[in-house]
N, CA, C and O atoms as a DFTB+ gen file, in Angstrom:
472 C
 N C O
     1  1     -33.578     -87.029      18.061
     2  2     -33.795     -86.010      17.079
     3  2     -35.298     -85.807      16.878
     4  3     -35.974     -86.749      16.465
     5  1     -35.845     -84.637      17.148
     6  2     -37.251     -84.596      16.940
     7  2     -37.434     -84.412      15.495
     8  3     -36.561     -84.280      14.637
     9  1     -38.580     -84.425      15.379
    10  2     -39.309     -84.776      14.296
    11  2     -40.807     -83.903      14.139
    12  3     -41.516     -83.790      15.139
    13  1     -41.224     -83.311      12.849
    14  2     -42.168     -81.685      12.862
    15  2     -42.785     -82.436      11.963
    16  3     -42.149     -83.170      11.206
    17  1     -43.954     -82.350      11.944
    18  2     -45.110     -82.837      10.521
    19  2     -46.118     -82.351      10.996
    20  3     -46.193     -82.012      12.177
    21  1     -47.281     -82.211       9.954
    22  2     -48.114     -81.125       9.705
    23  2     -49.041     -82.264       9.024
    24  3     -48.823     -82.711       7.897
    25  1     -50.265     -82.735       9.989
    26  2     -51.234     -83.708       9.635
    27  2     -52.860     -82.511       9.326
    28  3     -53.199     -81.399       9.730
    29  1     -53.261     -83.220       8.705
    30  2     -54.697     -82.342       8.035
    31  2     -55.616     -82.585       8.647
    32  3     -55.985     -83.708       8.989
    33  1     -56.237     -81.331       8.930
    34  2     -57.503     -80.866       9.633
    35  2     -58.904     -80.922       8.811
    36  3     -59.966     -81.270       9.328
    37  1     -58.845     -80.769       8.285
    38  2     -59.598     -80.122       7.452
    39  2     -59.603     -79.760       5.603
    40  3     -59.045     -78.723       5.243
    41  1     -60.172     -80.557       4.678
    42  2     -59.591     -80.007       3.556
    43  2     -61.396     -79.637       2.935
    44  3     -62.425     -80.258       3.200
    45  1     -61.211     -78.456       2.090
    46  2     -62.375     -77.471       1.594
    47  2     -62.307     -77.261       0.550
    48  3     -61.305     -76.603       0.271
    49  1     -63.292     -77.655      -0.740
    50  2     -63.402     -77.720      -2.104
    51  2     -63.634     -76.142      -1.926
    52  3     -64.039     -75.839      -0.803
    53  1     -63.414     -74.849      -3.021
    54  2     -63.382     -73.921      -2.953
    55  2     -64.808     -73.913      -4.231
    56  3     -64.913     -74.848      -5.024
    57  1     -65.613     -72.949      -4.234
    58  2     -65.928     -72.224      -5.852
    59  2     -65.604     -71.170      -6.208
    60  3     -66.420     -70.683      -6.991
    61  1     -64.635     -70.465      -5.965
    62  2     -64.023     -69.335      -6.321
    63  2     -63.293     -69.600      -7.434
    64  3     -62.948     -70.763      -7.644
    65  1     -62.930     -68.538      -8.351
    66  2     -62.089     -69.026      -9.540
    67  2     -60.376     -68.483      -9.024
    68  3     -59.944     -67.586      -8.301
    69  1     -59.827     -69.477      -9.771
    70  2     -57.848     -69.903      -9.541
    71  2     -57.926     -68.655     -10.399
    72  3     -58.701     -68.337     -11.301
    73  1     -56.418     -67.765      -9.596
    74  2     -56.105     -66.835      -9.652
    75  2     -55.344     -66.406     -11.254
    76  3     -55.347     -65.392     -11.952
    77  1     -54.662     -67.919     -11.378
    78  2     -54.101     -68.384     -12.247
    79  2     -54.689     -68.804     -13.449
    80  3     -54.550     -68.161     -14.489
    81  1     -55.416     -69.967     -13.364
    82  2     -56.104     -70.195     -14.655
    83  2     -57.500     -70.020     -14.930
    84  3     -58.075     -70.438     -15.935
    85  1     -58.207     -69.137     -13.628
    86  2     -59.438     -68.617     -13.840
    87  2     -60.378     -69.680     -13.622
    88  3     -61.545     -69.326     -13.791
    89  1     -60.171     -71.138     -13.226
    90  2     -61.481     -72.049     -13.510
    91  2     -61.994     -71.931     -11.980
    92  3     -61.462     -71.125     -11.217
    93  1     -62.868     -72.627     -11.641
    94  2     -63.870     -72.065     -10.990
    95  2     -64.297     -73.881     -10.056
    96  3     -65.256     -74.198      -9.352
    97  1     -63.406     -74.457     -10.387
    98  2     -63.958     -75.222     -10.117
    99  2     -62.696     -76.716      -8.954
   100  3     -62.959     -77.755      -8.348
   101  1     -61.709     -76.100      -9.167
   102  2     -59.815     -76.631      -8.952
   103  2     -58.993     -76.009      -7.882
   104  3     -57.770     -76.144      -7.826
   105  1     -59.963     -75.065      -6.718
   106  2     -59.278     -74.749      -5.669
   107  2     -59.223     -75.424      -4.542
   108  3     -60.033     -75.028      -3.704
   109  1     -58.547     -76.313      -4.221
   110  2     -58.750     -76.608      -2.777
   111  2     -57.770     -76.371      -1.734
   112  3     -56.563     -76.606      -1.703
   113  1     -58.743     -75.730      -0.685
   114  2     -57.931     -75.251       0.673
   115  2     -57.711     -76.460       1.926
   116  3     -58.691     -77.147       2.214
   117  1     -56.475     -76.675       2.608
   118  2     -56.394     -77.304       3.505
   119  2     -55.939     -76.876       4.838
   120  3     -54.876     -76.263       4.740
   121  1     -56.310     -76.965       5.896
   122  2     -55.743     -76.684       6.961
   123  2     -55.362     -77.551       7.629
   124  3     -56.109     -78.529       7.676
   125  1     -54.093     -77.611       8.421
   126  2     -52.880     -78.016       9.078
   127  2     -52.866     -78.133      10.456
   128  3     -53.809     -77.773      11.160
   129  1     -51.910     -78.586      10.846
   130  2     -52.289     -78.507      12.416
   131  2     -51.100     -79.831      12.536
   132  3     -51.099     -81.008      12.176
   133  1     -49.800     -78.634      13.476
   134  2     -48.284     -79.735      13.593
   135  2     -48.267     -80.652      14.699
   136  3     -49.122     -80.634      15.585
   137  1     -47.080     -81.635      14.646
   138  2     -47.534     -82.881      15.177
   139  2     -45.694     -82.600      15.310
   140  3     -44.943     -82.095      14.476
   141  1     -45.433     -83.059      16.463
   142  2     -43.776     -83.036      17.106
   143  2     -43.981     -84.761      17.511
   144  3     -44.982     -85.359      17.904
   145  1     -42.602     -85.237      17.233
   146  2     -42.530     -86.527      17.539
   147  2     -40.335     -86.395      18.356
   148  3     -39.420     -85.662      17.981
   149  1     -40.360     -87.298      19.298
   150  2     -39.126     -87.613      19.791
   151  2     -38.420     -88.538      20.200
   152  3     -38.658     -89.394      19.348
   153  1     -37.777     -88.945      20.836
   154  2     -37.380     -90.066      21.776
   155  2     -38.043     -90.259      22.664
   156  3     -38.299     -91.441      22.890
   157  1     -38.588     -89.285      23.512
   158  2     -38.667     -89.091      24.477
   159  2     -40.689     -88.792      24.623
   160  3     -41.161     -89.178      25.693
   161  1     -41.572     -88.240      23.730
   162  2     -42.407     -87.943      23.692
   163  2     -43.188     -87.344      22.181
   164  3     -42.471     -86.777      21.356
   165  1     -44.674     -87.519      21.909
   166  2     -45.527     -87.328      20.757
   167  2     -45.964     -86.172      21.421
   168  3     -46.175     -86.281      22.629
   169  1     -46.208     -84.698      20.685
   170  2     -46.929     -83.846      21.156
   171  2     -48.085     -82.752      19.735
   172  3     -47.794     -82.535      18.559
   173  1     -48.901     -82.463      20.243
   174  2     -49.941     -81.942      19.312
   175  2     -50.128     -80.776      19.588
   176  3     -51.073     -80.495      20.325
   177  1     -49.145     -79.599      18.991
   178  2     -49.313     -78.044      19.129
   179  2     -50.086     -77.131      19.147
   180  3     -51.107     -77.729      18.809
   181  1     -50.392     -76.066      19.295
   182  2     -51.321     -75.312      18.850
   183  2     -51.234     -74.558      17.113
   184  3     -52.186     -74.053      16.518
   185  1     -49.961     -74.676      16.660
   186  2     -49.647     -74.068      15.306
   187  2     -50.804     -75.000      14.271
   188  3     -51.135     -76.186      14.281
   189  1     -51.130     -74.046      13.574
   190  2     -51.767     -74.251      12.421
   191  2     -51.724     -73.771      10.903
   192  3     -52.057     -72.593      10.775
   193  1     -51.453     -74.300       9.963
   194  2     -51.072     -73.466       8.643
   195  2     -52.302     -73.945       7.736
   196  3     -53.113     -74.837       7.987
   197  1     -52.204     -72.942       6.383
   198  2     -53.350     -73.436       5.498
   199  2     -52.658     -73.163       4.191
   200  3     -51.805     -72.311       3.943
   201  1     -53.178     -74.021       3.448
   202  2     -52.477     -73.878       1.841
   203  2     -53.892     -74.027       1.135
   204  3     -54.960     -74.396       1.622
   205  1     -53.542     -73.582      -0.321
   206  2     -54.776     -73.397      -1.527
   207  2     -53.788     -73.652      -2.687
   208  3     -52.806     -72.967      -2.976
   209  1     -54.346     -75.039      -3.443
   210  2     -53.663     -75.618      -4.239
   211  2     -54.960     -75.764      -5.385
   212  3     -56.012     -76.232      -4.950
   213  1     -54.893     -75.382      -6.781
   214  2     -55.620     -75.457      -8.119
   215  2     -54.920     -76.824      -8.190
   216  3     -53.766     -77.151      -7.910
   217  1     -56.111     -77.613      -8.711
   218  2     -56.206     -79.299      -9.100
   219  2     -55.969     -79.214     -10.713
   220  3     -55.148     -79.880     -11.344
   221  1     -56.938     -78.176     -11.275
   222  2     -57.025     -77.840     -13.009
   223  2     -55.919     -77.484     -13.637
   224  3     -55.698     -77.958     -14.751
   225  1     -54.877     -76.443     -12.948
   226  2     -53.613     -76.095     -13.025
   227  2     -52.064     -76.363     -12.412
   228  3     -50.953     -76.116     -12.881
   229  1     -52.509     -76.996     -11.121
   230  2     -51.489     -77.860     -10.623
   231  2     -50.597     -76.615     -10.112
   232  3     -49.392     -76.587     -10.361
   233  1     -51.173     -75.688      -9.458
   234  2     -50.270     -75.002      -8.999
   235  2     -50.695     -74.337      -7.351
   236  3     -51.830     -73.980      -7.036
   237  1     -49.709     -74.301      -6.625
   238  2     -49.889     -73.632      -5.193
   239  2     -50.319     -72.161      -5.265
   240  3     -49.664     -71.426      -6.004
   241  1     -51.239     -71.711      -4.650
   242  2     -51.920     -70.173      -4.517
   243  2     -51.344     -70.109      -3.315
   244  3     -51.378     -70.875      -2.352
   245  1     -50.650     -68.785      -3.560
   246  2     -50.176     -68.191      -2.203
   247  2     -51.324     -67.182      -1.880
   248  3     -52.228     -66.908      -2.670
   249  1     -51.218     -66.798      -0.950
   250  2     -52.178     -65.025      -0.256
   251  2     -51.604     -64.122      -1.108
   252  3     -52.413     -63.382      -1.669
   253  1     -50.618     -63.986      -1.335
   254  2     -50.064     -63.039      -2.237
   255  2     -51.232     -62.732      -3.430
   256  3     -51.675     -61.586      -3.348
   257  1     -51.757     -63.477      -4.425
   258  2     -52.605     -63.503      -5.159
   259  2     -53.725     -63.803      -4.803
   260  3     -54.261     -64.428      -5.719
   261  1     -54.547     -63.666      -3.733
   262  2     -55.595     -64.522      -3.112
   263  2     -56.266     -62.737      -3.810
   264  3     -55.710     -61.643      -3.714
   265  1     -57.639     -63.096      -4.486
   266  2     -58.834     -62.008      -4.441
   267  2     -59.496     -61.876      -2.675
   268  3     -59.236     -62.617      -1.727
   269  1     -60.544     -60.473      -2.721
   270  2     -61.023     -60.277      -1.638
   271  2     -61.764     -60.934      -1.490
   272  3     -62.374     -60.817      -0.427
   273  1     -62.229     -62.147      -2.548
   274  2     -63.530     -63.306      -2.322
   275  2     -62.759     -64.162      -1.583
   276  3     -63.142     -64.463      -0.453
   277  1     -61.503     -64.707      -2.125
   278  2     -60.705     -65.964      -1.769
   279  2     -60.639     -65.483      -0.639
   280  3     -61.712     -65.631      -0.054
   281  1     -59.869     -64.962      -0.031
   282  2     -59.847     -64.446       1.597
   283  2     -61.119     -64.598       2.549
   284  3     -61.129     -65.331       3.538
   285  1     -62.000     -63.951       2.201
   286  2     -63.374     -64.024       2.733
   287  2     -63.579     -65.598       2.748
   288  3     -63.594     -66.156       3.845
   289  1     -63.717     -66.250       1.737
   290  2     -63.845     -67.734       1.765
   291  2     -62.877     -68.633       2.869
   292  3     -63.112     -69.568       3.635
   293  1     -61.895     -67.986       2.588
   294  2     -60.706     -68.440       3.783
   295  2     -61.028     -68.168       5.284
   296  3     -61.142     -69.074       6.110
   297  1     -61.165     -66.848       5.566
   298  2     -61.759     -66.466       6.716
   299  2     -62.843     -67.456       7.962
   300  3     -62.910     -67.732       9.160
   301  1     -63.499     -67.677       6.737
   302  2     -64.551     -68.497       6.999
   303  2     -64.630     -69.951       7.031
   304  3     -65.595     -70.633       7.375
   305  1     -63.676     -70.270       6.694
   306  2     -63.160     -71.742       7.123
   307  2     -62.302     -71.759       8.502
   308  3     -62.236     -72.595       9.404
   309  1     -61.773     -70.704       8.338
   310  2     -60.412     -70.420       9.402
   311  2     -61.486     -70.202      10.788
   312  3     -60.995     -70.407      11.898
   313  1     -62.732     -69.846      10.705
   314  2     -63.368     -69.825      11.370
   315  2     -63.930     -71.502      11.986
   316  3     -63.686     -71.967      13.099
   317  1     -64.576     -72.036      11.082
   318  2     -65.094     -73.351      11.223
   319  2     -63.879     -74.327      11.476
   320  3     -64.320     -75.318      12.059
   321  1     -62.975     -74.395      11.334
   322  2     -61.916     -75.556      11.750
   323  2     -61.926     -75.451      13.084
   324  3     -61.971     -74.399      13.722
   325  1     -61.873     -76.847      13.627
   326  2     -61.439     -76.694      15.233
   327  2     -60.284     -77.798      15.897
   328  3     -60.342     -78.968      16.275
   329  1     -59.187     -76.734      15.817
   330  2     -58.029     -77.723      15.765
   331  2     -57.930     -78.758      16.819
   332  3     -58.602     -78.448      17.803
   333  1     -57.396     -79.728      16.915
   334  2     -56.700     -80.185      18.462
   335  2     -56.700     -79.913      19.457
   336  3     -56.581     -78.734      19.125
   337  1     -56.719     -79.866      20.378
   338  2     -56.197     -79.773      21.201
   339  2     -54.725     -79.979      21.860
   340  3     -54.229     -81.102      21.772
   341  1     -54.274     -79.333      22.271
   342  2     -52.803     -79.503      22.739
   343  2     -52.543     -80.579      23.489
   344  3     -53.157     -80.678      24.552
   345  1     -51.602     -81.597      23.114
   346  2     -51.451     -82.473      23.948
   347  2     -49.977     -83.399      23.828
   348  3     -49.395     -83.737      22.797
   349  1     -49.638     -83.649      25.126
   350  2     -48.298     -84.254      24.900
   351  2     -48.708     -85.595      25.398
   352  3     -49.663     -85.632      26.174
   353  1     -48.098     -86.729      25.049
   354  2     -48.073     -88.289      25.042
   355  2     -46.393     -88.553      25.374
   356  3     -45.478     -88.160      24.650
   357  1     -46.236     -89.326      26.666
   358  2     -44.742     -89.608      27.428
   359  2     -44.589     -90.773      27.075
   360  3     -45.276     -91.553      27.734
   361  1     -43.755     -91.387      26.033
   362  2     -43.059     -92.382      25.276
   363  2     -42.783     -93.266      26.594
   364  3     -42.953     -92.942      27.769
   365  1     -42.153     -94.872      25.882
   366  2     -41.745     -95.902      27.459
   367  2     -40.651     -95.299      27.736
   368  3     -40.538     -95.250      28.961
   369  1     -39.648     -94.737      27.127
   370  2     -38.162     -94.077      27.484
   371  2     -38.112     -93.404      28.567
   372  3     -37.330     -93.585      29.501
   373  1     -39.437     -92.134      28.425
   374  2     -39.559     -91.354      28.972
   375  2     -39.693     -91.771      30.523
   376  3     -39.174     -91.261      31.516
   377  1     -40.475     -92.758      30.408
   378  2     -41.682     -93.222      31.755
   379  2     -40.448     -93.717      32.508
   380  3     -40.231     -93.410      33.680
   381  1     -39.216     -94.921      31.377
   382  2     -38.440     -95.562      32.159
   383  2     -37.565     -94.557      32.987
   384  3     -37.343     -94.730      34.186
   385  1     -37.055     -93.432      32.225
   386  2     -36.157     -92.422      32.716
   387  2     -37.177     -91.687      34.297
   388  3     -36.604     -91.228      35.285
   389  1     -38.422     -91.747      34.168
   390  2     -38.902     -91.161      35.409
   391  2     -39.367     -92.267      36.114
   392  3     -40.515     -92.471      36.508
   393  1     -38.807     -92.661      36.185
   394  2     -39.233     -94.235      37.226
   395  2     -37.505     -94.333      38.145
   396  3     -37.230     -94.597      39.316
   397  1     -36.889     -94.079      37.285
   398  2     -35.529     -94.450      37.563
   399  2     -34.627     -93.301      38.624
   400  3     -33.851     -93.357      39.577
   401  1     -35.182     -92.443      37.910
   402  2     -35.056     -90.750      38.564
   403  2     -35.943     -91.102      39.603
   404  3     -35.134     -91.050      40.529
   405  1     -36.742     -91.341      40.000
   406  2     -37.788     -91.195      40.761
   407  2     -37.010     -92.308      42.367
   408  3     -36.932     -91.772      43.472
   409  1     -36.608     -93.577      42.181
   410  2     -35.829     -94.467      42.861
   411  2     -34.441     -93.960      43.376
   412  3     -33.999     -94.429      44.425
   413  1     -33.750     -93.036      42.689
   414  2     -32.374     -93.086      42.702
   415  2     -32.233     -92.172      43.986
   416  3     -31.337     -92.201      44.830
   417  1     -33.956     -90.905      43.883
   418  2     -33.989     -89.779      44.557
   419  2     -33.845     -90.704      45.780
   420  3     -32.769     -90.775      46.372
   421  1     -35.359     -91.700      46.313
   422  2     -35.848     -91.778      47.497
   423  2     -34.599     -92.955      47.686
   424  3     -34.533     -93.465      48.804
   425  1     -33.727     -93.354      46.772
   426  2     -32.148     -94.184      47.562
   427  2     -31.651     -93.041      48.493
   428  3     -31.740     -93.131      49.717
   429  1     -31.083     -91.880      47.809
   430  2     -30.688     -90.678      48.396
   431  2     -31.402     -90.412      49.479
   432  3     -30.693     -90.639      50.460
   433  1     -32.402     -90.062      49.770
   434  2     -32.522     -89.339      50.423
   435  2     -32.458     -90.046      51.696
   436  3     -31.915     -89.427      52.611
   437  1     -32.993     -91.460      51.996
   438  2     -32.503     -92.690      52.889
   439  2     -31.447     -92.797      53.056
   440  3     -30.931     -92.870      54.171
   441  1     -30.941     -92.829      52.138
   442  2     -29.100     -92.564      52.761
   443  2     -28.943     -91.394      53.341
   444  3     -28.453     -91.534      54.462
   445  1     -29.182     -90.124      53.010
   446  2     -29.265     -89.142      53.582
   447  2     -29.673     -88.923      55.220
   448  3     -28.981     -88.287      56.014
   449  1     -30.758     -89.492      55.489
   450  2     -31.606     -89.332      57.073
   451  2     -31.416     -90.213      57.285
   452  3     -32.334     -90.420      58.078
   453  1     -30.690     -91.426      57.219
   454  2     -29.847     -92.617      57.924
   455  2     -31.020     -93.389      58.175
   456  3     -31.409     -93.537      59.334
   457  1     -31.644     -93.916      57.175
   458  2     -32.753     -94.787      57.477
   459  2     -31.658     -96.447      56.623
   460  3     -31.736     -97.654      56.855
   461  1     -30.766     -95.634      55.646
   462  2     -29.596     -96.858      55.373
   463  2     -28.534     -96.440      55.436
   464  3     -28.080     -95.456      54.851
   465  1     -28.050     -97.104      56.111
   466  2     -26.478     -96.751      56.347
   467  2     -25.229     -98.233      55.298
   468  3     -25.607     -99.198      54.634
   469  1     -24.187     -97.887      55.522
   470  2     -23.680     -98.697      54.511
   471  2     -22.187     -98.809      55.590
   472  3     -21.215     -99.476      55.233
């Protein structure tokens, strides 16, 4: 059963004022960047998300309410983050399953061109 999580890139004290309670001082933006886990293999996507959470008010800022400052401020982080790189990591399962696959072929195919006969 795979497995989706969303480890942090990047987190950015804002000075813009909360949309919500106006302070100026309680925005912080984070950016994301997902992480797949399996039986079989760890991999590091290209997807990236960002959230803006007020500390003073305790509440999530969506874009929905974001001012043309907040955006601009966003922009500009969205700029400076530099995610991951994409990368997959092959678990021992994995390795054992291609080791095994890998033997069963070159049995076959020796049996096949009569290098073993039975």
């Amino acid at each position: 059963m795979a497995t989706s999580k969303f480890f942090t890139l990047k987190e950015a004290k804002l000075n813009n004022n909360c949309p919500e309670c106006y302070s100026n001082d309680g925005l912080q933006l984070t950016f994301k960047q997902k992480f797949t886990e399996n039986a079989l293999y760890k991999a590091i996507t290209n997807e990236t998300s960002h959230e803006m959470f007020c500390a003073n008010c305790n509440t999530d800022i969506f874009p929905v309410r974001w001012t043309d400052d907040i955006e601009q401020v966003v922009a500009y982080h969205e700029r400076a983050v530099q995610p991951k790189p994409k990368s997959i990591k092959l678990k021992s399962l994995a390795w054992i399953l291609i080791v095994v696959d890998a033997m069963l072929l070159t049995f076959v195919i020796l049996v096949a061109t009569g290098v073993i006969t039975f």
